[in-house]
C-alpha positions in Angstrom: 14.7 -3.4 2.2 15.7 -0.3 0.8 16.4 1.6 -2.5 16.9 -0.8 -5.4 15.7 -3.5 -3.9 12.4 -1.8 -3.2 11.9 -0.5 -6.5 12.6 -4.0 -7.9 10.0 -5.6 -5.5 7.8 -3.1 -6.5 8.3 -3.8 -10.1 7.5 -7.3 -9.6 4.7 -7.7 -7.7 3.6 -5.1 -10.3 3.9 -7.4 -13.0 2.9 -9.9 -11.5 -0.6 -8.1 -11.1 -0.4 -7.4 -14.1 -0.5 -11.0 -15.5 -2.6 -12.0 -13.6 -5.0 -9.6 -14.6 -4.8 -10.2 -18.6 -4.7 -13.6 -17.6 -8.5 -13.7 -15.7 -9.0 -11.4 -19.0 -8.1 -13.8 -21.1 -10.1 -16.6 -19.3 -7.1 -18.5 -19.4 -7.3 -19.5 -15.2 -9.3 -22.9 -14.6 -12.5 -21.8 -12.7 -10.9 -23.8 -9.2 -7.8 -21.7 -9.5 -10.2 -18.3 -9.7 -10.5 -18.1 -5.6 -6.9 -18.6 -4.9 -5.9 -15.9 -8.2 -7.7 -13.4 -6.6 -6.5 -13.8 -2.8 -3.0 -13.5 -3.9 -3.9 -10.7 -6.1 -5.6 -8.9 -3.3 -2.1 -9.5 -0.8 -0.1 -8.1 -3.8 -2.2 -4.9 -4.1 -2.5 -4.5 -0.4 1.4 -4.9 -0.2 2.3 -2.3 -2.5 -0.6 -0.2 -1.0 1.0 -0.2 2.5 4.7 0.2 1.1 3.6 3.3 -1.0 2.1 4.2 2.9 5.3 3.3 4.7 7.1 6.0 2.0 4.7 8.8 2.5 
């Protein structure tokens, strides 16, 4: 992936960290979905982490 396409997978997985922060915020996540919310949070962040890497 390159140009757009990376800045619009960026964007996402941005949001979608995003939402799923003000959701755990909110206390709107069942407790048995609290485990699995936070590994898939964690391989967002560590995504975006090695793309901004990758474009260093």
């Amino acid at each position: 992936m390159t140009g757009e396409t990376d800045h619009d997978t960026e964007y996402h997985l941005r949001e979608a960290l995003r939402h799923l922060g003000a959701a755990q915020d909110r206390d709107d996540l069942r407790k048995t979905n609290a485990v699995a919310i936070e590994e898939v949070s964690q391989t967002i962040a560590t995504v975006l982490s090695e793309h901004s890497q990758d474009e260093s």
